[in-house]
N, C-alpha and C positions, 0 to 999 in steps of 0.2 A: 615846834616841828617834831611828828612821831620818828623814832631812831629805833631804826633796826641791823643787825649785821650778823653773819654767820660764822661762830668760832671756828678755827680751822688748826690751832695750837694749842697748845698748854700753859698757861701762865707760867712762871717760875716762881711766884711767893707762894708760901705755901701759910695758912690761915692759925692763928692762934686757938689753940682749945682749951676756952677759960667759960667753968660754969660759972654764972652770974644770976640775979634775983631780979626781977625789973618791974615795972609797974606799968600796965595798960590805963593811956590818956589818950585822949584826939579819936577818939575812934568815928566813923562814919556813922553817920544815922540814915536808916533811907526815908525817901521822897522830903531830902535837904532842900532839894532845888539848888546845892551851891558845886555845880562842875562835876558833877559824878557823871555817870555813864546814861545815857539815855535810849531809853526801850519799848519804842514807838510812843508815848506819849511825854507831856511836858515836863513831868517834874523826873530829875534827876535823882538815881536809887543812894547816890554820897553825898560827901562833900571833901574837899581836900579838908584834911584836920588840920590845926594850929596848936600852936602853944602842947605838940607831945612832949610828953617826957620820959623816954625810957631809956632808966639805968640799969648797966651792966651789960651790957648787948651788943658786944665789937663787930657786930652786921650792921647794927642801927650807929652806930659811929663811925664805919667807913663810908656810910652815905649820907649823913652829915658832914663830915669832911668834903667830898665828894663835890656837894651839893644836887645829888640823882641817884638812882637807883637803878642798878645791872640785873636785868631778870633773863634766866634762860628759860627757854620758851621749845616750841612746835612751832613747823611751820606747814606742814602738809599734811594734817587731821582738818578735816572738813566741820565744822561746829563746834571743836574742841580748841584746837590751837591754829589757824590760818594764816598766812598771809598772800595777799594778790598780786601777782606776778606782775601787773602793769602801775598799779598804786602806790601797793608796799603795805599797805592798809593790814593790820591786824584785827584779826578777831575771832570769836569761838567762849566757850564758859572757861578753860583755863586761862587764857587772857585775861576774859573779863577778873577772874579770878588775882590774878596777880595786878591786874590795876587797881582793885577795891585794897587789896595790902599795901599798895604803896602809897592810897591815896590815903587810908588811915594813919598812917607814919607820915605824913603834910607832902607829901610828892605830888605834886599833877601829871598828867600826860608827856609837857615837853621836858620833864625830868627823867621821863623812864627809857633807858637803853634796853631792846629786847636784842639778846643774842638767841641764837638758831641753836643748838647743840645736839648731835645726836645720841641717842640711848647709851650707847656704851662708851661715852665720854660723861656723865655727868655727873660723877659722884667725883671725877679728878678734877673737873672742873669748880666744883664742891670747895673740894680740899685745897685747892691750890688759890683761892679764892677770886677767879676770875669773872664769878659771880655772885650777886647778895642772895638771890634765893632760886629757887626753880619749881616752874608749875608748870607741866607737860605731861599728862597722862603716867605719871612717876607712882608705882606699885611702892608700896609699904611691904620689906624684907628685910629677915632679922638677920642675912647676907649684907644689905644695904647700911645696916643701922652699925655696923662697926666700923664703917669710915665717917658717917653724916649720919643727923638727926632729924625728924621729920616732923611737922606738924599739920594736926588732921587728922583722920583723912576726914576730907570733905568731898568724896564721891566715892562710891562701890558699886564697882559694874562686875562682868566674868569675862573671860577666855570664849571668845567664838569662832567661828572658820564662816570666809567672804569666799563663794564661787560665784560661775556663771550662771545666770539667770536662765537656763536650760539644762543644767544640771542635776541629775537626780539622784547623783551614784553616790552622790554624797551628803549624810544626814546628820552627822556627828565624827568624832575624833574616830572610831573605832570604823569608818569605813576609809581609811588613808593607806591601809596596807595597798602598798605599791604605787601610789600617789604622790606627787611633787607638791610639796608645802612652803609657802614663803613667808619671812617673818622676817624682822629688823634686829643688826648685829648689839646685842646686850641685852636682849628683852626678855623679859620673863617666860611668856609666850613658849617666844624659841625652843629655851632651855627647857622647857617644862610637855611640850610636844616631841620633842628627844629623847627625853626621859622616863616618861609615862605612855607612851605611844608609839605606834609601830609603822610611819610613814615610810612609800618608799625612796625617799630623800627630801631632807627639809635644805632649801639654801637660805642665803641669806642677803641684804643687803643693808645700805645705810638707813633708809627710809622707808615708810607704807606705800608713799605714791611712786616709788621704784616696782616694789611688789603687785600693784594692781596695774602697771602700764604689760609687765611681765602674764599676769591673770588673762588679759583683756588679747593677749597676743598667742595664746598657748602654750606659752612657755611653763608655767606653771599651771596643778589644780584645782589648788586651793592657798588663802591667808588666812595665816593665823595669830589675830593679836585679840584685845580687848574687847568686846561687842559694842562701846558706846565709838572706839575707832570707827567700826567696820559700816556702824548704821550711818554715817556721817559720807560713807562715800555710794553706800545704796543710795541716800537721799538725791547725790548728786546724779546717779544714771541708774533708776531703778527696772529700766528695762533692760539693761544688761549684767546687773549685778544685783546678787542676793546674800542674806546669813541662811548659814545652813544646819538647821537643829537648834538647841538650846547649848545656855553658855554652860562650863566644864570647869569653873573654880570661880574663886572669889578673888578679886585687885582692889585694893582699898589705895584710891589717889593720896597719896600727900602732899605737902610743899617742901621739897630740900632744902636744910638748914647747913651753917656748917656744926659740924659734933661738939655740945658742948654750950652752945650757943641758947641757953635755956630759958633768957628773958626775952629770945626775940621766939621763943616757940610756945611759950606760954602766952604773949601777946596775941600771936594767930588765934593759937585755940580760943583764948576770950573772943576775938573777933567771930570765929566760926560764932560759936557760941548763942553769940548775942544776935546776930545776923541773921536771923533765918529768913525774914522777909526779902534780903537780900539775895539771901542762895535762890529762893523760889523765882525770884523774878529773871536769875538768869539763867536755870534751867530751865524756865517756861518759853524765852527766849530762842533758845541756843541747841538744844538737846530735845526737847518735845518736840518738836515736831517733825522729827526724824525716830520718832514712836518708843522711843525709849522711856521706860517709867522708872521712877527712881523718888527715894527719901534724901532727907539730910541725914547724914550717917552723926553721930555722934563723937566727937574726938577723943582721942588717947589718951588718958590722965598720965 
């Protein structure tokens, strides 16, 4: 049965930071045919792996303990990270993303707990280790990288701004003078639309889908978060919602580690790596067709 639940605390353990050397085994192969993820046609892009073995990796050993795997997640990114309000049903390319990592580490589906977490929880959530890893539209910053380690990135989108599909007054960041801009509390976005630009009030809230119910009502002018976010909720009402202009910096996604935790981030990166017909198949999926073009980015040595 998929497990899903919305963190709403903070753990109290707080995670060990021990570098460690490990060895990438079990990895996925696509069109396995054995339990992987399936994308309109028969064969399966995984397979759950057997017989891993990776030492030195106190993430890969609290989920062997365990016996499952805690991933935090999105849940109101439309392609990206989703879930269905009546099903519970996940899914989007960072899902798909964090199931191919757990099913390379021999995890299946009713092993994976997906927690909700918002932006500006997730790096304590990190640290306190109430989660194994995180794949959520999560920017790569050397802000970020003194609490947790990252591995990837495996997607590069930009900073874009979502109005209304009637909208003209606004083309880019530099027509916000005097405009109400919404974004979600810890995001890069945010802080960087405050920073670098001269809106006439940026607020904020927990989530995206707070800010577009806010867009759609007048309350605000404009959102501003990522562009592969924002096309995700064009696609869903694209006669009432638009991107406006071109994007305005570079976000390199990664997966949140805990710091330190160096044989389970070199494991990903080999996984990115080796994987390409995998990424392609779930960006072709999940993200094309909401008009977004995009490479495999190369990971971080």
């Amino acid at each position: 049965m998929r497990k899903s639940r919305i963190l709403t605390g903070l753990g109290l353990a707080a995670v060990a930071m021990i570098t460690l050397a490990g060895c990438n085994s079990g990895s996925p192969s696509a069109g396995s045919g054995g339990g992987g993820e399936q994308t309109g046609g028969d064969e399966a892009l995984w397979e759950v792996a057997t017989e891993v073995d990776l030492e030195g990796s106190p993430t890969y050993d609290r989920m062997v303990e365990r016996d499952g795997v805690i991933v935090g997640v999105k849940n109101d990114q439309p392609g990206l990270g989703y879930e269905d309000a009546a099903s519970g049903e996940r899914t989007g390319f960072d899902v798909d993303i964090a199931r191919w990592i757990a099913a390379s580490l021999g995890f299946d589906e009713d092993q994976i707990d997906y927690v909700t977490i918002p932006s500006a929880n997730r790096e304590q959530a990190i640290v306190n280790g109430d989660i194994d890893y995180y794949v959520g539209t999560y920017s790569i910053t050397d802000a970020r990288k003194q609490q947790i380690d990252f591995a990837g990135p495996y997607f590069i989108t930009g900073q874009g701004l979502l109005v209304a599909a009637d909208d003209d007054s606004i083309n880019g960041p530099d027509d916000l003078e005097g405009k109400i801009v919404c974004s979600v509390t810890g995001s890069t976005p945010l802080q960087r639309i405050r920073d670098e630009y001269n809106p006439g009030d940026a607020v904020e809230y927990d989530t995206y889908s707070q800010c577009v119910e806010q867009l759609k009502a007048g309350s605000v002018d404009a959102i501003t978060t990522d562009e592969a976010i924002l096309a995700g909720y064009v696609a869903l009402e694209p006669d009432v919602l638009k991107i406006a202009g071109e994007p305005f910096s570079e976000e390199r996604y990664g997966v949140g580690l805990e710091k330190g935790d160096t044989a389970m981030k070199d494991y990903i990166n080999a996984l990115f790596t080796d994987g390409g017909d995998v990424w392609t198949a779930l960006f072709e999926q999940h993200l094309a067709p909401a008009g977004i073009e995009a490479e495999q980015p190369d990971v971080e040595q």
